[in-house]
N, C-alpha and C positions, 0 to 999 in steps of 0.2 A: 358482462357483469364483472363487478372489479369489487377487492376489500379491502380494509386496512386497520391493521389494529393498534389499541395505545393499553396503557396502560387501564382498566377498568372497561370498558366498551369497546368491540370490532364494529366499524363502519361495512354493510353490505349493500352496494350498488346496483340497481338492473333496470335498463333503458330499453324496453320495448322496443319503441322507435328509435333503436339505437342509429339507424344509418341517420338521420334527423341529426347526431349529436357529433360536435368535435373537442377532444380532451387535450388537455396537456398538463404536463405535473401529477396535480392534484387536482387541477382545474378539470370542470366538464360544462360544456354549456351547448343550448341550443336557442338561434334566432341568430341575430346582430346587431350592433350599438350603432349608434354616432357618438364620437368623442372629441371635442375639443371640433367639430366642425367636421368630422374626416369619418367616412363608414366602413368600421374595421372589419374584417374579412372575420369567418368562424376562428379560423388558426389565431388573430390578432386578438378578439377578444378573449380566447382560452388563456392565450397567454399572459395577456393582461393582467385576468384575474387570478391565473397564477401565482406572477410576481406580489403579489398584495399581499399584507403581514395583517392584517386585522380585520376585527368587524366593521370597526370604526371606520376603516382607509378602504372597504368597499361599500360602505354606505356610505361615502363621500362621492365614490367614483362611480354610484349608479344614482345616486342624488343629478350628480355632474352629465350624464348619458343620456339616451332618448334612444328609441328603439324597441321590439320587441322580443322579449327571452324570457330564459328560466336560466339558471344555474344552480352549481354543487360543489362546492370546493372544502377546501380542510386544510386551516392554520391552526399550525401546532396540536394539539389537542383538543383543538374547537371544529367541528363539520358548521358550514356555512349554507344554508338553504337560502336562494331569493328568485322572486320574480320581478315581470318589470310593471310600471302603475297601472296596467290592467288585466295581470294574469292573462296572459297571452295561452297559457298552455301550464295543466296543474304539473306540481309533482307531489307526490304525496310522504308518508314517513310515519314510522310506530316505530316503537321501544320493546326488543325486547329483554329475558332477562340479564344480559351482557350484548346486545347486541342494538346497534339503530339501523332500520331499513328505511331506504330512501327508493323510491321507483317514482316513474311516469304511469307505472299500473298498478291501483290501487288495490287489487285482488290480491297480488304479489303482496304486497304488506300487510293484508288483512290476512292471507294464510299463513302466513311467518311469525304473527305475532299470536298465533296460538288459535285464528279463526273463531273467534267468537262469537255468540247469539248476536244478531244485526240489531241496534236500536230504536227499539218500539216507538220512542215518542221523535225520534230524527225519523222513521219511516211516515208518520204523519206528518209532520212538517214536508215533507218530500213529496206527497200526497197534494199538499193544499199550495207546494208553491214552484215543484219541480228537479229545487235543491234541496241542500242541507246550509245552513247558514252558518257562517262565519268557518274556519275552523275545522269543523267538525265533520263527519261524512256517516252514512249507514253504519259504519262498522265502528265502537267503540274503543278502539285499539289503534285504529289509521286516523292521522289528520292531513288538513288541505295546506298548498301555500295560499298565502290569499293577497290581494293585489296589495303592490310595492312594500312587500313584508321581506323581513331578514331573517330568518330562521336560525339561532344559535343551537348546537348539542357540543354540550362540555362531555366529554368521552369520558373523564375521570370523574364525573359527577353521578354518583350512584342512586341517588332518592329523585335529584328533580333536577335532568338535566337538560331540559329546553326551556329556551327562551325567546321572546321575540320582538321586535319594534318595528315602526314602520317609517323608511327613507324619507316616503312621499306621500302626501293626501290627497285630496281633487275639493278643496272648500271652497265656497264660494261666500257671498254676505261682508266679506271686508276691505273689497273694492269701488270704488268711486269712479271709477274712467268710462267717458263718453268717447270710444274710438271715433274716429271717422274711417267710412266704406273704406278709404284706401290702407291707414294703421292696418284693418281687420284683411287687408288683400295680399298683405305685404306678409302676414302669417299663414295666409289659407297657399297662398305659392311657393311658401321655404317649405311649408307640408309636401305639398305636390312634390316637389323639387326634389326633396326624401325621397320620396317613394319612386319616381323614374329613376335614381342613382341606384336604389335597389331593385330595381328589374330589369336594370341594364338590357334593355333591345326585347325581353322575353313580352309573350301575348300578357294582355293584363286583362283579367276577366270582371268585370265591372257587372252586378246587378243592377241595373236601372228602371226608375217608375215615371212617376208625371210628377214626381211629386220633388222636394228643395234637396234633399241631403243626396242620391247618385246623380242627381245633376250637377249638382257642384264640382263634383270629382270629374265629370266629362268633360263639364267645360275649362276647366282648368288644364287637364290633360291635349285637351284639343289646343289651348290658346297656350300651350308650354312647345306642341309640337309633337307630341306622342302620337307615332299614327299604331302602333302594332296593339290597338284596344280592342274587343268583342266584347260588345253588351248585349245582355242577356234577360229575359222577362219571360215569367213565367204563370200559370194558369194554378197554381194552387188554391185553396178555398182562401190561406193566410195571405196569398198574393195578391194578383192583379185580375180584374176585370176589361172582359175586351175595349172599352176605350180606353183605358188607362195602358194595354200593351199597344195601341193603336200611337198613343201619346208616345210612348217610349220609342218604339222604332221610329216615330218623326224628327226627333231629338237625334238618336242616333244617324238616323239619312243627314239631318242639316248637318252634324260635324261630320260628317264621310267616316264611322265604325261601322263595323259588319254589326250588324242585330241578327241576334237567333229569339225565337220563342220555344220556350218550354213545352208544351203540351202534358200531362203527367194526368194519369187515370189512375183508378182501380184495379186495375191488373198490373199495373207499373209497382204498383207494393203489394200485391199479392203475391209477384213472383218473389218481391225481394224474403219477404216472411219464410215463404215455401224453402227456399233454399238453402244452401251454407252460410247464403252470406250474412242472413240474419246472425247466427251465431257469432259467425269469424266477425263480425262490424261491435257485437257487444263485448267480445273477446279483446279485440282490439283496441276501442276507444274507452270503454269501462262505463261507471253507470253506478258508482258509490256515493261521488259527491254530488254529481248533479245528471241531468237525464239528458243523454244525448239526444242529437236533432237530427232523427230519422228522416225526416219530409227533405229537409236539403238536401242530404246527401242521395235519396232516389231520384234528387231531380237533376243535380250534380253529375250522377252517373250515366242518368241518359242524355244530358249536355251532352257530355264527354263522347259518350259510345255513339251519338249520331251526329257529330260536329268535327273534322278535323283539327285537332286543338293540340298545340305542341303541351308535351310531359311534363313540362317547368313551369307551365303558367301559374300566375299568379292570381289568387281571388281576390276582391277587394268589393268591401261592404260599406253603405254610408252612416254606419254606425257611430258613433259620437259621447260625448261625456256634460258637456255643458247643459243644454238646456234641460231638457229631460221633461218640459215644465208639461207634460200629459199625466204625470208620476206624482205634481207637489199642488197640493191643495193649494185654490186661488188665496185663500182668505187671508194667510200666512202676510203675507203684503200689507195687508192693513191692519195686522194686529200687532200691538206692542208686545206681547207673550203669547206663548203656546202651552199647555197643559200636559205633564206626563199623559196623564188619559187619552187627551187628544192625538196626541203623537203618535202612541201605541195603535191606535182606532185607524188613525189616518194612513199605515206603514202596513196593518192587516190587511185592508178592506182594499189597498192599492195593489200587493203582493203575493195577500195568504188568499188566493181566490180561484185557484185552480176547484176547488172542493166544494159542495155547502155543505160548512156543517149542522146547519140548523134542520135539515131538510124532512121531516116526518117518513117520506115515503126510502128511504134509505136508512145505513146504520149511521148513526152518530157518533162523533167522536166522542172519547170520555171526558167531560167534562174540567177533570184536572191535571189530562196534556195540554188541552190547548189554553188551559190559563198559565202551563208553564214555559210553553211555545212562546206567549203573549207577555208575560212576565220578563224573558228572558234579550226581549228583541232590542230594547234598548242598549242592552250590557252587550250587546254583540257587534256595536256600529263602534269603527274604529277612533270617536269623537266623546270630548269626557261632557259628556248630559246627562241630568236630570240625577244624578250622584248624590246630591246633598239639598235638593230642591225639589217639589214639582210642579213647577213652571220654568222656560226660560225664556229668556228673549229669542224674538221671531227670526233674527240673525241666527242663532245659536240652531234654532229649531230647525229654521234652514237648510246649515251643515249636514243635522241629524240625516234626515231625508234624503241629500245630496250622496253622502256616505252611503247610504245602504243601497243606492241606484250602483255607486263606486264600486264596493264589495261584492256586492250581490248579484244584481240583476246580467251589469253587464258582462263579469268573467262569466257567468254559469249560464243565460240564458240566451245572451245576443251575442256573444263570441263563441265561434264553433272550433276548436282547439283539434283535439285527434281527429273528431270527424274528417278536418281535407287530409289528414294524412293516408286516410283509407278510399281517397281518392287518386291521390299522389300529386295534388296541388299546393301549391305555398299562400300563403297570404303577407299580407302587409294592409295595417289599412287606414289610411292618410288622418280620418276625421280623430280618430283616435292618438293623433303621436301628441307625444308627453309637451312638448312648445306651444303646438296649435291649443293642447287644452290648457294650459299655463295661461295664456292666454285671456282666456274667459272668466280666470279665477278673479281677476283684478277693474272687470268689467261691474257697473253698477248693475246691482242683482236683477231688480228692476227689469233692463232692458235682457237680460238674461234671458230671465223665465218667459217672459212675454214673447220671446222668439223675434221680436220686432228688427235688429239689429243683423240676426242670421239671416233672415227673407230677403232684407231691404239691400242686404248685400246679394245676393244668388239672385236677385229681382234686378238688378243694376249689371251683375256679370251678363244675364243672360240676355238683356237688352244691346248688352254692348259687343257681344258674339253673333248672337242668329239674330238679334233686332226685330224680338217680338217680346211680349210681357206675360207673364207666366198666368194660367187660369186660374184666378182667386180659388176653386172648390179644392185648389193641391195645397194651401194655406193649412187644411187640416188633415193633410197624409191622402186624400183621394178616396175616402171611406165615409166618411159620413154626410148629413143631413141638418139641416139648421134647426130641424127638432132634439135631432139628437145632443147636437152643442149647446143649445137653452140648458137641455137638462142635465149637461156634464157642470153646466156653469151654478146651477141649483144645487146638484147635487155635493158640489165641494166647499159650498158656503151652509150647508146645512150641517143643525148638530149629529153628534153620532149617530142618536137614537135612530134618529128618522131613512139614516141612508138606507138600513138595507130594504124599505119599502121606494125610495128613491130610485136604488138601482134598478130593480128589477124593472119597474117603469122604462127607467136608460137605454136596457138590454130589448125591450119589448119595442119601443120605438123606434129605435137604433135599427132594426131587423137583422137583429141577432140570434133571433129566433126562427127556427126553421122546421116545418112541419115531416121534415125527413132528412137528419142531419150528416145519415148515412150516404146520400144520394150527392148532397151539396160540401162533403170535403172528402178528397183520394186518398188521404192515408188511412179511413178506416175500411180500406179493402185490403189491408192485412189480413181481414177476419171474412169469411161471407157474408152476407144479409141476414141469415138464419143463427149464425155464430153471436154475430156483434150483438143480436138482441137481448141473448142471455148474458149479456156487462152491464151491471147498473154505474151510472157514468156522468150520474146528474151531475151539472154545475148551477147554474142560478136560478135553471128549469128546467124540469123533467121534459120538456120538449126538444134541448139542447144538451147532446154528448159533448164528451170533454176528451181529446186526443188526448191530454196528458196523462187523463188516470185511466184509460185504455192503454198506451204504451206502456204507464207502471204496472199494469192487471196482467200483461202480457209476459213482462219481466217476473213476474208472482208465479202466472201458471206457469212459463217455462222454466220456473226453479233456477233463476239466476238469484232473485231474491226469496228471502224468505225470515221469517219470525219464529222464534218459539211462544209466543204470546199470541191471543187474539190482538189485530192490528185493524186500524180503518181500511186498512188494502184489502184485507180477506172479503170487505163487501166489495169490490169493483169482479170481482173472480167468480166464476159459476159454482152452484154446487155442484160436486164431484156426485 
């Protein structure tokens, strides 16, 4: 922990995962850049940022970078907060009365700034989507950084002394370019090419399925010449089915990686609950802004604990930023406008779906939370819409959507940040660096969304590596049913009203419904069979639990969270 005071405001500092972090000056940071072509070491980037006199001359020079980090540093009288374009890892920061706290553990700033009642209508949103949006976190007194944001506190500034802007966006809609497979090879291999400079020799732990996005990273890695890879598949409910790990270790035999399979039960997280390390993992990785991902890291662990795996490996997920297009309603494409209503409908009904709130046989939400949850979703996407109109063009509307995948989904939900730390793994993860997705920005949206452009390229690699043509059913992730894609393709062209009898349809044909839900996914053997029944835990049927608002119910009764209000949480939680 390190402070430093000016005039009006003491800056106080405290890194958790301090061994994670190297400092110089004023400078602290954690990850590592490319700059100018060249991958600075930790010590090089400290310094870097360092040497820098302004807001302006480091939002030039993380505009100018690629990699991933966090930083903290302090010119003159100004504390500097940034991350890099996909929040890699949060830091958080509150105000207090002569003081700014800045940490990696947001509990830390939430008791310094006076600890106060957690908020009711941020704890429903948390509920129905996992995080907190934008900004903001459970505690009214802590905020978030949030992706390629610059964090100002003027220390002399006593009423309103933070500010913030953002480097960098991830928008798509105002590009024209028809790459050809090799343009788009020549970017997917300076990726690769990244990520083996930073792993120099170390195991690189690759999740893989049957399906486009971890195969790409294999085969690439395989046709760069990386042999020190272990891929890895695993048997979760969210995971893979036995052909589909049958698929993946055949992948891995044709390019010569070692394949491990997972296995992971019901006592595999009932021990983790039982023990310390439930606490010391919430302790650890925190749970204000958004909900950590329990299920990896019990499977992470027993990788780890039943695999010979050096201490430095690196994890690496085929996570992405461009298309997303399972996220953006079809219709968007053929319409010249999109409607405030629509928008808000279509960003609910994709994101706020952890919950139902309509649901008779459960508590309801009040009414005017989540019109102000719903009110507020626009104002929170880093793009200026719907301000002085309610309509805009389908471009515009586009971004809207693109933005909040940008913001939202992928720092808090598909990027797991302190989790590997509590494993003692690094990550880096290729589909994600800031050039690869630059990239895409300037591709016609068209061939974007439609994914046509991504397959036809990983359909060409992989024909030209192992010299076989990839199984059309991994077209749509290795999960679904050609009934089920009719009725995703219905249900996005249909108006509002009608979806949520749409969905539930979706969900019922899809066979996402399961007459014993407890039996068919392993995380909810945190609790026993007799426990988990007293959770009410509905999502879009009462025949189907919801892990998220069980992990949150979890977090309730064990008094990590809590309300002074009646909250929609109190109904996931037994009566006492």
């Amino acid at each position: 922990m390190s402070s430093s005071r000016f005039e009006g405001r003491e800056t106080e500092l405290n890194f958790r995962h301090a061994d994670r972090w190297v400092s110089k000056g004023s400078a602290h940071v954690r990850g590592q850049v490319y700059y100018d072509g060249k991958l600075l070491s930790q010590s090089e980037f400290a310094a870097r940022v360092d040497a820098i006199d302004s807001s302006a001359a480091l939002q030039t020079f993380l505009a100018e970078s690629n990699g991933f980090f966090v930083l903290v540093t302090t010119v003159a009288d100004r504390v500097l907060i940034a991350a890099d374009h996909v929040r890699s890892w949060p830091l958080f920061y509150g105000l207090g009365d002569q003081e700014v706290y800045i940490s990696d553990d947001a509990q830390w700033v939430h008791e310094r700034t006076g600890e106060p009642a957690l908020d009711p209508i941020a704890g429903t949103e948390y509920l129905h989507t996992g995080f907190v949006s934008a900004d903001r976190t459970l505690s009214p007194t802590v905020s978030q950084i949030q992706a390629g944001e610059v964090v100002e506190v003027d220390l002399s500034e006593a009423t309103d002394p933070v500010t913030s802007s953002r480097y960098w966006k991830f928008e798509l809609g105002n590009g024209n370019r028809q790459p050809s497979l090799k343009e788009l090879d020549e970017y997917a291999v300076s990726a690769t090419e990244r990520l083996i400079e930073y792993a120099d020799g170390r195991p690189i732990l690759l999740g893989l399925s049957n399906g486009y996005d971890s195969r790409m990273i294999a085969l690439l890695l395989y046709r760069l010449g990386y042999e020190n890879v272990i891929t890895y598949t695993h048997d979760l409910t969210a995971g893979y089915a036995k052909d589909e790990i049958d698929a993946a270790k055949s992948i891995a035999d044709d390019l010569g990686f070692e394949h491990v399979t997972v296995n992971v039960d019901h006592a595999n997280f009932r021990e983790f609950y039982q023990s310390d390390a439930w606490d010391e993992f919430h302790e650890a990785v925190g749970y204000l802004g958004s909900l950590p991902d329990i299920g990896e890291i019990v499977m992470l662990r027993k990788l780890l604990s039943e695999n010979e795996i050096d201490e430095n490996a690196i994890q690496i997920r085929g996570h992405y930023l461009y298309p997303a297009s399972a996220r953006i309603p079809e219709y968007i494409t053929k319409r010249n406008t999109i409607s405030r209503d629509e928008f808000v409908q279509d960003i609910w009904e994709g994101h706020y779906n952890r919950w139902d709130t309509h649901s008779k046989e459960i508590f309801s939400s009040d009414p005017e939370e989540i019109k102000e949850l719903r009110n507020n979703i626009h104002e929170r996407i880093p793009v200026d819409i719907y301000q002085n109109s309610e309509t805009e063009p389908n471009t515009k509307a586009l971004n809207g959507y693109i933005a909040w995948l940008w913001q939202e989904r992928v720092p808090k939900l598909l990027s797991i940040d302190y989790e590997l730390d509590f494993t003692g793994l690094d990550k880096w993860w290729p589909l994600l660096d800031k050039e690869y997705s630059e990239f895409w920005t300037e591709v016609d949206y068209n061939l974007v969304l439609s994914g046509d452009l991504h397959k036809s390229y990983i359909e060409w690699l992989d024909t030209e590596i192992r010299g076989e043509d990839i199984d059309p059913i991994t077209e749509f992730g290795g999960g679904g049913t050609g009934s089920y894609y009719q009725l995703k393709s219905v249900y996005e062209k249909a108006p509002p009203k009608l979806r949520k009898r749409i969905r539930r349809l979706y969900f019922r044909v899809s066979g996402y419904l399961y007459d014993d839900s407890y039996e068919e996914d392993p995380r909810y053997g945190l609790l026993s069979p007799e426990t988990f029944d007293q959770y009410s835990l509905h999502r879009l049927n009462s025949k189907r639990s919801n892990w998220v608002a069980l992990h949150i119910a979890l977090l309730s009764s064990d008094g990590f969270i809590g309300f002074n209000e009646t909250t929609e949480i109190d109904a996931t939680v037994p009566e006492r």
